[in-house]
C-alpha positions as a LaTeX table, in Angstrom:
\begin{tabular}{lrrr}
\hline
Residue & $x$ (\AA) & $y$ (\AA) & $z$ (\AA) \\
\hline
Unk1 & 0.46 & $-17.88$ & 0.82 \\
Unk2 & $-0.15$ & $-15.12$ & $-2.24$ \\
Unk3 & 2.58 & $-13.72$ & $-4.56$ \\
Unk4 & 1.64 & $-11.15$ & $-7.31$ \\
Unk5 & 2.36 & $-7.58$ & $-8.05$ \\
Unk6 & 2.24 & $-4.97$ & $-5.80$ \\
Unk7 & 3.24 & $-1.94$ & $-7.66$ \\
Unk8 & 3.46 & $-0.64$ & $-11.06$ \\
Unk9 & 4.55 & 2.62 & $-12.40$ \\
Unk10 & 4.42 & 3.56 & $-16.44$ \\
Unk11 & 5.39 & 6.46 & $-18.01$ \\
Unk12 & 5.01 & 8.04 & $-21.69$ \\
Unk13 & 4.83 & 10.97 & $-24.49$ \\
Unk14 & 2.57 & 9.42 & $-26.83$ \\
Unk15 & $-0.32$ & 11.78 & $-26.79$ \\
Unk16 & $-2.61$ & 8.56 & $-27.73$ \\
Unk17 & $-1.74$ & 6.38 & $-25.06$ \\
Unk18 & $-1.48$ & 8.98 & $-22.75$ \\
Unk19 & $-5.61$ & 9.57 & $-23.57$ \\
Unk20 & $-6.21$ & 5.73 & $-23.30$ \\
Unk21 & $-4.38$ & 5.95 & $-20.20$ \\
Unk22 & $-6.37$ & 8.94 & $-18.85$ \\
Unk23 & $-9.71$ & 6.82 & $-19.76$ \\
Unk24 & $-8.58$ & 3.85 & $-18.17$ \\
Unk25 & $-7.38$ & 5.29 & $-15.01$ \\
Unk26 & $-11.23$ & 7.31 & $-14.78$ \\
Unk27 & $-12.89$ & 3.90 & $-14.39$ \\
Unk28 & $-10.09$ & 2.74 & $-11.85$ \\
Unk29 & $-10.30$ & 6.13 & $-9.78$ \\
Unk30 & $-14.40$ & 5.80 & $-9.36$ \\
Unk31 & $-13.87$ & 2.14 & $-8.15$ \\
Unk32 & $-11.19$ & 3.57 & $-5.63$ \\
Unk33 & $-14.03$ & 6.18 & $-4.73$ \\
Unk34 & $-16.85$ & 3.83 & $-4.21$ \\
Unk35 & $-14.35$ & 2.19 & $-2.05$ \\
Unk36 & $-13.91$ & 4.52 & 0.52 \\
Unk37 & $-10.73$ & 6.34 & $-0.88$ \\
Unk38 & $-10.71$ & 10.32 & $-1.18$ \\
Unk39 & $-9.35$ & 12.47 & $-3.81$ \\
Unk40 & $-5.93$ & 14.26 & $-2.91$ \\
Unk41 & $-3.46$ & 16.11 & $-4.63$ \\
Unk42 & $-0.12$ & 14.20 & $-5.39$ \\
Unk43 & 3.14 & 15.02 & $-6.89$ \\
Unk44 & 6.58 & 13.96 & $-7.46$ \\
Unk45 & 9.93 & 14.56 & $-9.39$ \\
Unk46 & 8.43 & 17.67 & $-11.40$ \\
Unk47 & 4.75 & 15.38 & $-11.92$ \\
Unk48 & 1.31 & 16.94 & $-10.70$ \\
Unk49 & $-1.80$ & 14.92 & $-10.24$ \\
Unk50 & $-3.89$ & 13.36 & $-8.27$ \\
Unk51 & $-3.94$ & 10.49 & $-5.89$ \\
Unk52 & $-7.19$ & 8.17 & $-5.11$ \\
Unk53 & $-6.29$ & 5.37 & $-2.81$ \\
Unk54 & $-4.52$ & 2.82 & $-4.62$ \\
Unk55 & $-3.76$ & 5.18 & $-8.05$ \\
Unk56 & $-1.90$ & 7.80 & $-8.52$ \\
Unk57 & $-1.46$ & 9.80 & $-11.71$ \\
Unk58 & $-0.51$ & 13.25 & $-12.99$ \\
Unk59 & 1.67 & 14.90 & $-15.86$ \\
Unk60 & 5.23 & 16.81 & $-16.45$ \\
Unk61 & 4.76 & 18.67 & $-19.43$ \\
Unk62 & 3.67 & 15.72 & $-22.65$ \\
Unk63 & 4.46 & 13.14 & $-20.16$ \\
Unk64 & 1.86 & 10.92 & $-18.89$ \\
Unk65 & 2.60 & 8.60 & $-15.10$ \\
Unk66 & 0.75 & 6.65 & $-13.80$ \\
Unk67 & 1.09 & 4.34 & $-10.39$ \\
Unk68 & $-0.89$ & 1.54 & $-9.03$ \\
Unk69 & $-0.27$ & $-0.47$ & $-5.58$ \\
Unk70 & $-1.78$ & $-3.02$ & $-3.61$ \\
Unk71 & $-4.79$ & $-5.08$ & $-4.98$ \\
Unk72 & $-5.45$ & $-2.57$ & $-7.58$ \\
Unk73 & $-1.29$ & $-3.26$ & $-9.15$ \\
Unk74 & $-2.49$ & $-7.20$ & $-8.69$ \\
Unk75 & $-5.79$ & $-6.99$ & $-10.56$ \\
Unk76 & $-5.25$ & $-4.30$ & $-13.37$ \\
Unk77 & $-1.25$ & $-4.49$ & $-13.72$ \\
Unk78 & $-1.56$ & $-5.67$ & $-17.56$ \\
Unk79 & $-4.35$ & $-3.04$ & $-19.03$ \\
Unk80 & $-1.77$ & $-0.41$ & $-18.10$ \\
Unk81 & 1.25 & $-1.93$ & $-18.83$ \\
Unk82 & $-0.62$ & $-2.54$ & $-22.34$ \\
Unk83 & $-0.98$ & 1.07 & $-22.18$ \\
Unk84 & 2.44 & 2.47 & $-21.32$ \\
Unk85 & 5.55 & 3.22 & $-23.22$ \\
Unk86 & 8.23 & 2.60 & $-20.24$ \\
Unk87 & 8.09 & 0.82 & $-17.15$ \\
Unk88 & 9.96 & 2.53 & $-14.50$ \\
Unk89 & 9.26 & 1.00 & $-11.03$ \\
Unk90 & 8.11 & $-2.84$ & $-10.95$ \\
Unk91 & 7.02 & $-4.61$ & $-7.11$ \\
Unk92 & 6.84 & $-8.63$ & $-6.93$ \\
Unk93 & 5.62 & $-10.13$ & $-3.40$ \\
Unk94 & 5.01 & $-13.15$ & $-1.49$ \\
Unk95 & 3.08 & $-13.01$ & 1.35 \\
Unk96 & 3.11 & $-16.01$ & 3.88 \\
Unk97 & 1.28 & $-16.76$ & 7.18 \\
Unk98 & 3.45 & $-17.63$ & 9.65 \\
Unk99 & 1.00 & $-18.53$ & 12.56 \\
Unk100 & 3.38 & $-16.55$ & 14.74 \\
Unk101 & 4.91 & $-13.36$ & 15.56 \\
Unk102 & 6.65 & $-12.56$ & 12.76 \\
Unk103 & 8.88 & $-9.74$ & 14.54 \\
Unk104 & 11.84 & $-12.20$ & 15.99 \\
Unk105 & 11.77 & $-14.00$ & 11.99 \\
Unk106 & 12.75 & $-10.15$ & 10.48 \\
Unk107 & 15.22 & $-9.81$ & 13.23 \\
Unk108 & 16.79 & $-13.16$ & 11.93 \\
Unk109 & 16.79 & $-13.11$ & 8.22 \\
Unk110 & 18.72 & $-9.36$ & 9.48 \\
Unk111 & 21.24 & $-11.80$ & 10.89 \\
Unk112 & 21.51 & $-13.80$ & 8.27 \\
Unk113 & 21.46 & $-10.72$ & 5.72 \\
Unk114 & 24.47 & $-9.27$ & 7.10 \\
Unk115 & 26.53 & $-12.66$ & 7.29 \\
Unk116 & 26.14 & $-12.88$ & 3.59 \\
Unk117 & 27.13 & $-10.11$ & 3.05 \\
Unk118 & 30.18 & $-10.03$ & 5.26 \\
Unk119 & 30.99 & $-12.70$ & 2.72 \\
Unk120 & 31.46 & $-10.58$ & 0.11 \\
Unk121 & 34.33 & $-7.96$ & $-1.03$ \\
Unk122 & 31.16 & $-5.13$ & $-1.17$ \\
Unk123 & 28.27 & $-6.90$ & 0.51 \\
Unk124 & 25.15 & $-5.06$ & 0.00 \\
Unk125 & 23.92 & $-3.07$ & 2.68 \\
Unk126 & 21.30 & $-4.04$ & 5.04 \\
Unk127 & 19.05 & $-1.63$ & 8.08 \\
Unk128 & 16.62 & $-3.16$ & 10.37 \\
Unk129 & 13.44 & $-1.42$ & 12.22 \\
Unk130 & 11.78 & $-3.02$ & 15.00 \\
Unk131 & 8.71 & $-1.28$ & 16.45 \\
Unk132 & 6.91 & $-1.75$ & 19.66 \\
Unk133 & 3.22 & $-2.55$ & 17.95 \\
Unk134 & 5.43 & $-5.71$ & 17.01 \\
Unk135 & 5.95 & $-4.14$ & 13.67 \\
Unk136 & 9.65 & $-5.04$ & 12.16 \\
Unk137 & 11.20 & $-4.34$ & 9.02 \\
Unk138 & 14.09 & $-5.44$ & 6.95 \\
Unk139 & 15.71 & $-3.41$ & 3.75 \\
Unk140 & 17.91 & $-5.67$ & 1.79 \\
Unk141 & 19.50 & $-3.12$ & $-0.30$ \\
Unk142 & 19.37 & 0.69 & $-1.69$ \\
Unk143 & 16.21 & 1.99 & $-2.44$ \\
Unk144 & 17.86 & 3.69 & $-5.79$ \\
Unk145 & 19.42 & 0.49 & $-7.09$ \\
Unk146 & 17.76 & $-1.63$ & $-10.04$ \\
Unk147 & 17.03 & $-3.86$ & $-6.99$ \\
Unk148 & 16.22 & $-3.68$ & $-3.52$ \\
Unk149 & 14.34 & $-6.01$ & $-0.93$ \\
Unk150 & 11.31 & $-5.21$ & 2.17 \\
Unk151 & 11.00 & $-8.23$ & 4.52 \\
Unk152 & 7.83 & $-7.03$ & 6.87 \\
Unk153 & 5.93 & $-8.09$ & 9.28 \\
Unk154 & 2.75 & $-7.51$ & 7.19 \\
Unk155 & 0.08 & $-7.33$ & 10.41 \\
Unk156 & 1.55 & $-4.40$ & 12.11 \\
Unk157 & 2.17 & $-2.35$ & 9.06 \\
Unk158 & $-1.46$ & $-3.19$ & 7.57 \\
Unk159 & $-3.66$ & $-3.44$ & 10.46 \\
Unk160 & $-5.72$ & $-6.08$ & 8.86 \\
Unk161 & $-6.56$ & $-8.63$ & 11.31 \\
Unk162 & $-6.33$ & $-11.24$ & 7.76 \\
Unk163 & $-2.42$ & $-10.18$ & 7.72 \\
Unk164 & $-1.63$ & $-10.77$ & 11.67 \\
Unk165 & 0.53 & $-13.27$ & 11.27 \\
Unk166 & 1.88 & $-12.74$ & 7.95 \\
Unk167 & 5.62 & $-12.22$ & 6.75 \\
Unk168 & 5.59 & $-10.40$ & 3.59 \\
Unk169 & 8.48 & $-10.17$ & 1.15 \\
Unk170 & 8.35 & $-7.50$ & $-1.93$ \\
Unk171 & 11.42 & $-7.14$ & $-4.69$ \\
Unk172 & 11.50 & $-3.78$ & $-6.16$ \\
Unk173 & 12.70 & $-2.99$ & $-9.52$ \\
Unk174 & 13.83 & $-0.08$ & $-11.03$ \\
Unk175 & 14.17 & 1.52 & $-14.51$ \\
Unk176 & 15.74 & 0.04 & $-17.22$ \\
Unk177 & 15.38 & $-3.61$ & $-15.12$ \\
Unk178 & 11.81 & $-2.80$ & $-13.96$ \\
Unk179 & 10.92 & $-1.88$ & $-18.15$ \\
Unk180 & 12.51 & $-5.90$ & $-18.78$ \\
Unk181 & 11.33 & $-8.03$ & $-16.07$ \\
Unk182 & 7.67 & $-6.45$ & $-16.71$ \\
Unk183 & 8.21 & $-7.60$ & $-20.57$ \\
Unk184 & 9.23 & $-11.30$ & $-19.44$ \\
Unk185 & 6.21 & $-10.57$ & $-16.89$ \\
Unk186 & 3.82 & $-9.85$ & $-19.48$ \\
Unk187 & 4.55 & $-12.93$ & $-21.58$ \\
Unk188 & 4.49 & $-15.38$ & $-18.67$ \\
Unk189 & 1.28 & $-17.89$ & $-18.23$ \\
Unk190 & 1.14 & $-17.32$ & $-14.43$ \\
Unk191 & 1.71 & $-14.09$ & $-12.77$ \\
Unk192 & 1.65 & $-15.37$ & $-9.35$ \\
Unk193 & 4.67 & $-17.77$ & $-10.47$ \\
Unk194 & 6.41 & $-15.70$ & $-11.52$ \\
Unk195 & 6.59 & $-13.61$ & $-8.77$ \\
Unk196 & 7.32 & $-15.85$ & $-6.54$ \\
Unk197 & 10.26 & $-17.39$ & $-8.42$ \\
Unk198 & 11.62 & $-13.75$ & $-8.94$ \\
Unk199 & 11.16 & $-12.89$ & $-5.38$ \\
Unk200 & 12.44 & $-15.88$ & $-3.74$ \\
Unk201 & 15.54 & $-15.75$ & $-5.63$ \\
Unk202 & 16.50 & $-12.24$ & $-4.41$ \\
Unk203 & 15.81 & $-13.25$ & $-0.83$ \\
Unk204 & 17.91 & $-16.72$ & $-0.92$ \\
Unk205 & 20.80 & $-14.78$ & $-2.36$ \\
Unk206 & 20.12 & $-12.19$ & 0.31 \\
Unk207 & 19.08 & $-13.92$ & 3.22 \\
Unk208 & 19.03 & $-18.48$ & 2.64 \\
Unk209 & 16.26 & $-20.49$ & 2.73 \\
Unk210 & 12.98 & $-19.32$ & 3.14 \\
Unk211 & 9.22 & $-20.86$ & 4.37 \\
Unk212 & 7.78 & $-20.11$ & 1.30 \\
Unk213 & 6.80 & $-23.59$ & $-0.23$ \\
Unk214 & 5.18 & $-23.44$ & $-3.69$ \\
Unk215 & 2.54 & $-25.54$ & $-3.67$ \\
Unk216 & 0.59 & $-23.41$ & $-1.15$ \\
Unk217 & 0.06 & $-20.45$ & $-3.40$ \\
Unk218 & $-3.27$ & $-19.24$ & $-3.39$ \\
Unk219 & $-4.92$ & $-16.10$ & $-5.56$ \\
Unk220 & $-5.44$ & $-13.00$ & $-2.99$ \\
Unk221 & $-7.83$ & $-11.02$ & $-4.05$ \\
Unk222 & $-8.95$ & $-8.95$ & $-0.50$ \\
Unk223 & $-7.76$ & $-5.44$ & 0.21 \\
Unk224 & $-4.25$ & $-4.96$ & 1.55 \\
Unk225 & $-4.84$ & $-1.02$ & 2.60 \\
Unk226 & $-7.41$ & 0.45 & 4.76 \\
Unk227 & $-9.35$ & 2.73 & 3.01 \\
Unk228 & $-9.30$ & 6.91 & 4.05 \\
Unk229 & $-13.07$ & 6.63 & 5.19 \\
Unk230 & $-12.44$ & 3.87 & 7.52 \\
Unk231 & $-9.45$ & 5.42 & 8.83 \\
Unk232 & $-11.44$ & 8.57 & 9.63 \\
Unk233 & $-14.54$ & 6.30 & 10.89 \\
Unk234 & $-11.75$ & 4.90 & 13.28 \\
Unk235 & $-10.69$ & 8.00 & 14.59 \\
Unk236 & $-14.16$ & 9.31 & 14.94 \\
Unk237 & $-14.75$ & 6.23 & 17.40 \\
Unk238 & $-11.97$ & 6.66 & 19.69 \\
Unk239 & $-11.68$ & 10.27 & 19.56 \\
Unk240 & $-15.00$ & 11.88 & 19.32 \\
Unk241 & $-17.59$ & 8.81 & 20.38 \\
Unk242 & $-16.84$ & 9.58 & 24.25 \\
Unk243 & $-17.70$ & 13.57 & 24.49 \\
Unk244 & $-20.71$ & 12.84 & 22.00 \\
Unk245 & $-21.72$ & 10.08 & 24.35 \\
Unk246 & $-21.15$ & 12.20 & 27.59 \\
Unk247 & $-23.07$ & 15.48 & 25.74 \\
Unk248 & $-25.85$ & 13.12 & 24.56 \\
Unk249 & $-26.50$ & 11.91 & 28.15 \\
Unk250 & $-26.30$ & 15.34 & 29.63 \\
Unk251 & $-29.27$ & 16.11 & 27.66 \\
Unk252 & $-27.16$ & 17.88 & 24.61 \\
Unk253 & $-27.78$ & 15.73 & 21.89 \\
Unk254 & $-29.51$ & 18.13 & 20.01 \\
Unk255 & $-26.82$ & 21.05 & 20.57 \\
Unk256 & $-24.58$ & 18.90 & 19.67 \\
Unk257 & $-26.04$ & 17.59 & 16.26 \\
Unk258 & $-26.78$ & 21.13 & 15.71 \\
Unk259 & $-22.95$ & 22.05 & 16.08 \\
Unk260 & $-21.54$ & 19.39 & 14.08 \\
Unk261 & $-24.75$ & 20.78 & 10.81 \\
Unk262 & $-26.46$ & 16.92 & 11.31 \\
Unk263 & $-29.83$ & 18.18 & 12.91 \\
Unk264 & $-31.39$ & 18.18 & 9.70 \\
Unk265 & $-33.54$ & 21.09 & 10.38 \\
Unk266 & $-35.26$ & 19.72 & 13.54 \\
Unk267 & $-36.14$ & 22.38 & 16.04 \\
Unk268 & $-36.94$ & 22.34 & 19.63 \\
Unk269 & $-35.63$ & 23.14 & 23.26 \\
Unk270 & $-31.96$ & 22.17 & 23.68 \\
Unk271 & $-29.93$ & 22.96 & 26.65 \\
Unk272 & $-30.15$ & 26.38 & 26.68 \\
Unk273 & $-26.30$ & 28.08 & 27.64 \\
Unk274 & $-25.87$ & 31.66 & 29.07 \\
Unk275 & $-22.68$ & 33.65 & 28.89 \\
Unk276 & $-20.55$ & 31.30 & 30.66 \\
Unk277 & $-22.27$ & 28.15 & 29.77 \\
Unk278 & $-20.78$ & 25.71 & 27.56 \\
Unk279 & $-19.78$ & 26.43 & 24.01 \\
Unk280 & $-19.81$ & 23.62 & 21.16 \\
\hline
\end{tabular}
């Protein structure tokens, strides 16, 4: 089992920290690069930037944002909270191998989730999606509130053969509650700790008891997102490998180097096409 942070998001106007911030995130973006991540345009709420795999950043007039997710939020969470004046969004999860199919858990803890809160006067909401890849999916919550819950099966959703079995539960915080908790974060001895103690709380209140025993935390360090150029490498097998193989043993293979610009300058007799041949 791993617990840690899985997002951060600081903001600010202070035209020094915003240039720390700026020379931090470089370094970050290059390692996202080397990676396998490409460089895309991102924006939100009035904010224009850039995104690089696991960072996004941009600006809205003198204000600064910058996000981090995944492995990158687990490793590099303090430098930037160091860096920032406000904390607006704040992710703790717990991540737990089940050894099973983690789909017909969700669908229970979404029993149990709206039990509790048929208990109550104004029970928080709760929505359920189930997926046939075995993929499943359980909000506690409103996304807007200062709190709100994701219990996931974590193999479908990351396609990481490592996550296959895993259940994976993530507290969001926002604003004025994500700025505190990452304060009380910031001063604790053990990050993974304290995640876990702030996650499993939320989900006990929200759901009961969960399989998430403390003593088996362990530091996760690997990759939870597949990078863009394996993505693309993936869809380049299934989608492209079978004409290239079926040209290639039709006697095309230079034609068809030459059409995708790989030939490299090499000349010589390919198939040659007339009017109505073939066209690459």
């Amino acid at each position: 089992m791993s617990a840690g942070v899985d997002w951060l998001t600081v903001t600010t106007t202070e035209p020094v920290a915003s240039s720390l911030l700026a020379l931090h995130i470089a370094g970050m973006v290059d390692h996202q690069k080397q990676i396998g991540f490409l460089e895309k345009a991102w924006g939100m709420s009035g904010f224009s930037g850039m995104r690089v795999g696991e960072v996004e950043f941009g600006r809205r007039e003198d204000e600064f944002i910058v996000r981090i997710m995944s492995d990158t939020a687990n490793r590099s969470w303090r430098q930037i909270y160091a860096l920032g004046q406000s904390v607006t969004r704040l992710d703790l999860q717990v991540t737990v191998e089940m050894h099973r199919d983690c789909q017909p858990l969700v669908w229970e803890y979404y029993r149990r989730a709206n039990l509790k809160s048929a208990a109550l006067k104004r029970g928080p909401k709760n929505h359920v999606i189930l997926g046939n890849d075995g993929g499943a999916t359980l909000y506690c919550g409103e996304r807007s509130s200062t709190r709100f819950g994701r219990c996931y099966a974590k193999g479908p959703q990351s396609k990481l053969s490592q996550f296959k079995t895993c259940l994976r539960f993530e507290l969001q915080l926002n604003g004025k509650l994500a700025n505190s908790v990452a304060g009380k974060l910031a001063l604790s001895r053990n990050d993974r700790e304290f995640a876990y103690e702030r996650s499993v709380s939320f989900f006990m209140t929200r759901i009961g008891r969960l399989p998430v025993p403390i003593g088996s935390l362990i530091n996760d360090s690997c990759s939870r997102r597949r990078s863009d150029v394996r993505d693309k490498l993936d869809w380049f097998r299934k989608a492209v490998r079978p004409s290239v193989q079926m040209l290639s043993s039709l006697g095309y293979r230079l034609d068809m180097l030459r059409a995708l610009g790989l030939d490299d300058g090499e000349v010589g007799p390919g198939k040659e096409f007339g009017p109505d041949g073939p066209s690459l």
